[in-house]
C-alpha positions as CSV (number, residue, x, y, z in Angstrom):
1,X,21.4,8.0,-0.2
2,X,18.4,9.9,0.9
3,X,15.2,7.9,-0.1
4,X,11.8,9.7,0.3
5,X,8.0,8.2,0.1
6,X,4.7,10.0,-0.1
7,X,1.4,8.9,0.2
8,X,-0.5,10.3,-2.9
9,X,-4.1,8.6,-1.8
10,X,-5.1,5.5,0.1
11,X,-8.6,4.2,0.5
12,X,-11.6,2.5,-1.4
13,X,-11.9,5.6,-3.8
14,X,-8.1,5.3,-4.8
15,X,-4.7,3.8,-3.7
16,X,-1.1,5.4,-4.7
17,X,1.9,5.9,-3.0
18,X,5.4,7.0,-4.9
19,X,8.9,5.8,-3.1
20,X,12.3,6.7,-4.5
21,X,15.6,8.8,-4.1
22,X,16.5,12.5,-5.5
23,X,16.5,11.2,-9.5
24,X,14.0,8.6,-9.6
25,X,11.4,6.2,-8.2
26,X,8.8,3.8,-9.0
27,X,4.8,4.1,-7.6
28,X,3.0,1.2,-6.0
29,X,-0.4,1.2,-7.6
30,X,-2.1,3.5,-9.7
31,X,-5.6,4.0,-9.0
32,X,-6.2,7.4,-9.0
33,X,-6.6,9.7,-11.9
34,X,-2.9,10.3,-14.3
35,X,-4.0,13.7,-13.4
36,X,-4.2,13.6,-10.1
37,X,-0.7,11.7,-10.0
38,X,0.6,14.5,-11.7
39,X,0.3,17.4,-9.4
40,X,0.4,15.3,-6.1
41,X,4.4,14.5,-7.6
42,X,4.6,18.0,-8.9
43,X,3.7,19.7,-5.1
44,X,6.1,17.4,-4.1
45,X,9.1,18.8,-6.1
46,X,9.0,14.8,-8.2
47,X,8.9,14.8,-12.0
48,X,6.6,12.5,-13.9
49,X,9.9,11.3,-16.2
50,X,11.5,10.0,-12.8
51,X,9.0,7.4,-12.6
52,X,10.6,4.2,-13.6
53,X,7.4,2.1,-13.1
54,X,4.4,1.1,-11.4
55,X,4.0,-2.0,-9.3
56,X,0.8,-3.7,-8.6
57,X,-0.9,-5.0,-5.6
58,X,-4.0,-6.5,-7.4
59,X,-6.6,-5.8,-9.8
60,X,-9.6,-3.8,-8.0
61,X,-10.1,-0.5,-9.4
62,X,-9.0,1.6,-6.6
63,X,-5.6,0.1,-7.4
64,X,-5.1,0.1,-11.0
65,X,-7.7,3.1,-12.8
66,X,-4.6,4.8,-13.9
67,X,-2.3,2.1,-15.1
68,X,-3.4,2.2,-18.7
69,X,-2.6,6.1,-19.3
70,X,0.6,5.6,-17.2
71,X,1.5,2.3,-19.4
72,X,0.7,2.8,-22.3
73,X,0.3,6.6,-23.0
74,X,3.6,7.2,-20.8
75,X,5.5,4.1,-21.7
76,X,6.3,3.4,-18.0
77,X,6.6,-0.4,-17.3
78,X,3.6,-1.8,-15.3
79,X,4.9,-4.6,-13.1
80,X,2.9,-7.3,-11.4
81,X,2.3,-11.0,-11.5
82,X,0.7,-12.9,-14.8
83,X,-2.5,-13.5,-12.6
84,X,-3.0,-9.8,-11.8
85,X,-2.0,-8.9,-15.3
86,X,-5.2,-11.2,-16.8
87,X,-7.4,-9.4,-14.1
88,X,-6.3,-5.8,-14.9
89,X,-7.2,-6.2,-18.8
90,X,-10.3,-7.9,-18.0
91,X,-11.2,-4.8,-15.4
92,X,-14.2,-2.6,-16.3
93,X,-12.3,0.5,-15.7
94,X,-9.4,-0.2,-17.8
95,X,-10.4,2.0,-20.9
96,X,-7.0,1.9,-22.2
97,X,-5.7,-2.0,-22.1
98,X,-1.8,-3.2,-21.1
99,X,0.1,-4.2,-24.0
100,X,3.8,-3.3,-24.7
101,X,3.8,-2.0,-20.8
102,X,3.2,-5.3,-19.5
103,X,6.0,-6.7,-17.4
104,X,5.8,-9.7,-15.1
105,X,6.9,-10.6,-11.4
106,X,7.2,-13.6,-10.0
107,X,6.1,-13.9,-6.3
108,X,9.3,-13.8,-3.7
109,X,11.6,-13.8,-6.7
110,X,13.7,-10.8,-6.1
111,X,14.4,-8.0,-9.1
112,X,16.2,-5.2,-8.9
113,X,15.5,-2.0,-10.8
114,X,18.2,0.7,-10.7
115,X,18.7,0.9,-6.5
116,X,15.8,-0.9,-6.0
117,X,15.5,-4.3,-4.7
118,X,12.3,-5.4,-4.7
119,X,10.1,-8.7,-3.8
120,X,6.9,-8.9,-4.4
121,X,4.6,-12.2,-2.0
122,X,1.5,-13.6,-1.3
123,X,-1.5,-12.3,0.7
124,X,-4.7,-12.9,1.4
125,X,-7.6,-11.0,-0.7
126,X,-10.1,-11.6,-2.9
127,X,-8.5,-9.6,-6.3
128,X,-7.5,-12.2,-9.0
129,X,-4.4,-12.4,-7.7
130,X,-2.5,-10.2,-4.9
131,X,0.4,-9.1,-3.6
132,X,2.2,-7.1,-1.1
133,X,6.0,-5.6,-2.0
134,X,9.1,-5.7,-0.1
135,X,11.3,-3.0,-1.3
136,X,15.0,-2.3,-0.2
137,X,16.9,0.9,-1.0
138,X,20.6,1.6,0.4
139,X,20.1,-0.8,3.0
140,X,16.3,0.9,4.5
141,X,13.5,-2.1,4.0
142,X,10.1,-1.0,3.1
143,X,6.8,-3.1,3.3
144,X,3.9,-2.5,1.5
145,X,0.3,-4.9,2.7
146,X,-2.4,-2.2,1.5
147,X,-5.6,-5.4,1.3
148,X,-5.3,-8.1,3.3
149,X,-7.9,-10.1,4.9
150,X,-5.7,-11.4,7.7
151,X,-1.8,-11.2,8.5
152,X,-0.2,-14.8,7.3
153,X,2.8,-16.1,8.3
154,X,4.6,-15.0,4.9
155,X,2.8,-11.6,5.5
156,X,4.3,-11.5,9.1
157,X,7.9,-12.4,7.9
158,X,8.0,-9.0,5.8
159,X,6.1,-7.1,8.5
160,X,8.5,-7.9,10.7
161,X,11.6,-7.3,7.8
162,X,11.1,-3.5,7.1
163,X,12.1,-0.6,8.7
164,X,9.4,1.3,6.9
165,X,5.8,-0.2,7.2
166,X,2.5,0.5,5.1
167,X,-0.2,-1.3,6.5
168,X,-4.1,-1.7,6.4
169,X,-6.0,-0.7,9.5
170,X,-9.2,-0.4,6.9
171,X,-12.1,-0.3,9.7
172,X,-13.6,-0.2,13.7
173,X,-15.3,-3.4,14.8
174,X,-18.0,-1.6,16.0
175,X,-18.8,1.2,13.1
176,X,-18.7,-1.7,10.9
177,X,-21.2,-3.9,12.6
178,X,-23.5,-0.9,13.0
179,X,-23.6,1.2,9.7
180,X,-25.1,0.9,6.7
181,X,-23.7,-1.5,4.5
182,X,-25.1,-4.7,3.5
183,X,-24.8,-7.9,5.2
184,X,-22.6,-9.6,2.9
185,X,-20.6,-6.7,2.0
186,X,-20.0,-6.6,5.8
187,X,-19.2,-10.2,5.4
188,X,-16.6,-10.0,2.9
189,X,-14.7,-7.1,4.6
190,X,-14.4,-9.2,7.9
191,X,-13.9,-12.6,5.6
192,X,-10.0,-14.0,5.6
193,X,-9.7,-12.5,2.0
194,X,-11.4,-9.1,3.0
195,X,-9.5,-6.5,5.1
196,X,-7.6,-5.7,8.6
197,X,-9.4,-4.1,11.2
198,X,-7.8,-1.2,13.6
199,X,-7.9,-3.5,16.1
200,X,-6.3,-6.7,14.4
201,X,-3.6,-4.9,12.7
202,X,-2.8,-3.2,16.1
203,X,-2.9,-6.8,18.2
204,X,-0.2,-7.9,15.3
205,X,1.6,-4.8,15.6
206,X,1.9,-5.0,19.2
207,X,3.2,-9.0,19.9
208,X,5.3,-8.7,16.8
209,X,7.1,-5.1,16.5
210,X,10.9,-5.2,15.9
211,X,13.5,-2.8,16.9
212,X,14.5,-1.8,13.5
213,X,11.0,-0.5,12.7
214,X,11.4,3.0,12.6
215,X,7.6,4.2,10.7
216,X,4.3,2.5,10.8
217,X,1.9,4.3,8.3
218,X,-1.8,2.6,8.7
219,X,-3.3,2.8,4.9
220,X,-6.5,2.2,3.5
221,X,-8.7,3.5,5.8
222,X,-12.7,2.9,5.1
223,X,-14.8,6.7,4.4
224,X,-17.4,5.0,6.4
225,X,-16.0,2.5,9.1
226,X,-12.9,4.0,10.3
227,X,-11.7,7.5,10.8
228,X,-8.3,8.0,10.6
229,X,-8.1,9.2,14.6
230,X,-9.4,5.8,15.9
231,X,-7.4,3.8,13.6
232,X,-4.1,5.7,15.5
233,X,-5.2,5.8,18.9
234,X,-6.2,2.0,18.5
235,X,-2.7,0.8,17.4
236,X,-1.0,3.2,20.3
237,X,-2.8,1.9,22.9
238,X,-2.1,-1.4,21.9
239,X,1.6,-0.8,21.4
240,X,1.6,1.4,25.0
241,X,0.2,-1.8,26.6
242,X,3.5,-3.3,25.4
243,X,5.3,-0.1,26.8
244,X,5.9,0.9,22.8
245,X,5.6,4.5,23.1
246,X,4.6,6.4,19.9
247,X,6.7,9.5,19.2
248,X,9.7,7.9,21.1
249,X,10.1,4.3,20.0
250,X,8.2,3.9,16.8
251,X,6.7,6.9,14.7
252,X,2.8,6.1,13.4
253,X,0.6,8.0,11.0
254,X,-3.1,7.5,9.6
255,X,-2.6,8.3,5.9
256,X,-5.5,10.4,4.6
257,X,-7.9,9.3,1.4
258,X,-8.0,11.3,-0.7
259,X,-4.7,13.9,-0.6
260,X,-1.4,13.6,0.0
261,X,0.8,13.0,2.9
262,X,3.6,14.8,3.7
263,X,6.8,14.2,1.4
264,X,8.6,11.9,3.8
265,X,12.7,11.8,3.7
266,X,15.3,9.3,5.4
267,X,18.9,9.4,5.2
């Protein structure tokens, strides 16, 4: 069974990524415009009816702006847990509220949904409630952590499960500590329910990286601490000190904000 996974947008101005076979496939989050959903699938040969439904990591806006026109207006089932749910209709940017979309999840209580296998778990950030997703298709294990203040040991045991890997590497130390933003914004990013830095997510890459991952895409980069070359070349060097080469033994990409990745395929 081929399985394919794209990257429709990942950062602070929207998150949305679409995994799935040849005849259908769910999204994990939704917060870019319905729109904008639209043609990323279209360019990418997907149809808006193979969408089975949306999955949710939490209830910031970047995550869920679209899940009311894909729920309700579309009739695709919004999954997450009761927690996130409450957040999401309490949300500022939810013009159009959950009702007969609303589906719940229970954390690490597996569901499966046509080939899918999927697991949602703890980790730590400062939504209402959050989650990361393990998802299995014909045997390839994918793991989703797009906010996470720090890598806990249930985050590590899914890490460390999947073949396929979406992880924050959201900002540099250093471009952090010296731009612009306010003290206790820079606070909260750094906080244990804030986000990973380049350099944390590659130290946990490095001491914990398994022979069966095969992809490392580094999501949720910040427009104004990161850039998307230094949040690669960090993690490589940190995996080439550990004589991982890039390329050879594990492939890595920085996903870009605001447009799409390539459409990804795996047999």
């Amino acid at each position: 069974m081929k399985v394919r996974f794209i990257s429709l947008a990942s950062g602070s101005s929207g998150n949305c990524y679409y995994i799935g076979t040849e005849k259908y496939g769910i999204l994990i989050d939704a917060g870019i415009a319905v729109r904008i959903i639209k043609k990323g699938l279209k360019e990418a040969g997907i149809n808006m009816e193979m969408i089975r439904a949306v999955f949710v990591t939490h209830d910031h806006a970047d995550h869920i702006k679209a899940v009311g026109g894909l729920g309700e207006k579309l009739n695709i089932p919004i999954y997450t847990t009761a927690r996130i749910h409450e957040g999401i209709n309490k949300s500022y940017c939810m013009t159009e509220k959950l009702h007969s979309s609303v589906r719940y999840l229970e954390k690490q209580q597996p569901m499966q949904l046509e080939d899918f296998h999927i697991e949602s778990f703890e980790v730590p950030h400062d939504g209402t409630d959050n989650v990361g997703y393990c998802i299995e298709i014909d045997g390839k294990v994918f793991s989703f952590l797009t906010d996470l203040g720090e890598i806990t040991p249930t985050a590590a045991h899914y890490i460390c499960k999947a073949n396929y890997l979406i992880l924050e590497a959201n900002y540099d130390d250093e471009m952090l500590r010296m731009g612009t933003y306010p003290q206790y914004l820079k606070e909260r990013i750094t906080s244990r329910t804030g986000h990973m830095s380049n350099i944390a997510t590659a130290e946990f890459l490095a001491e914990n990286i398994t022979e069966h991952l095969q992809y490392i895409w580094l999501c949720h980069l910040s427009k104004d601490n990161n850039h998307p070359e230094l949040a690669y070349k960090t993690v490589e060097w940190k995996l080439r000190e550990k004589g991982i080469i890039v390329g050879k033994d594990v492939q890595l990409c920085a996903l870009k904000r605001t447009t799409p990745s390539e459409l990804y395929e795996f047999e």
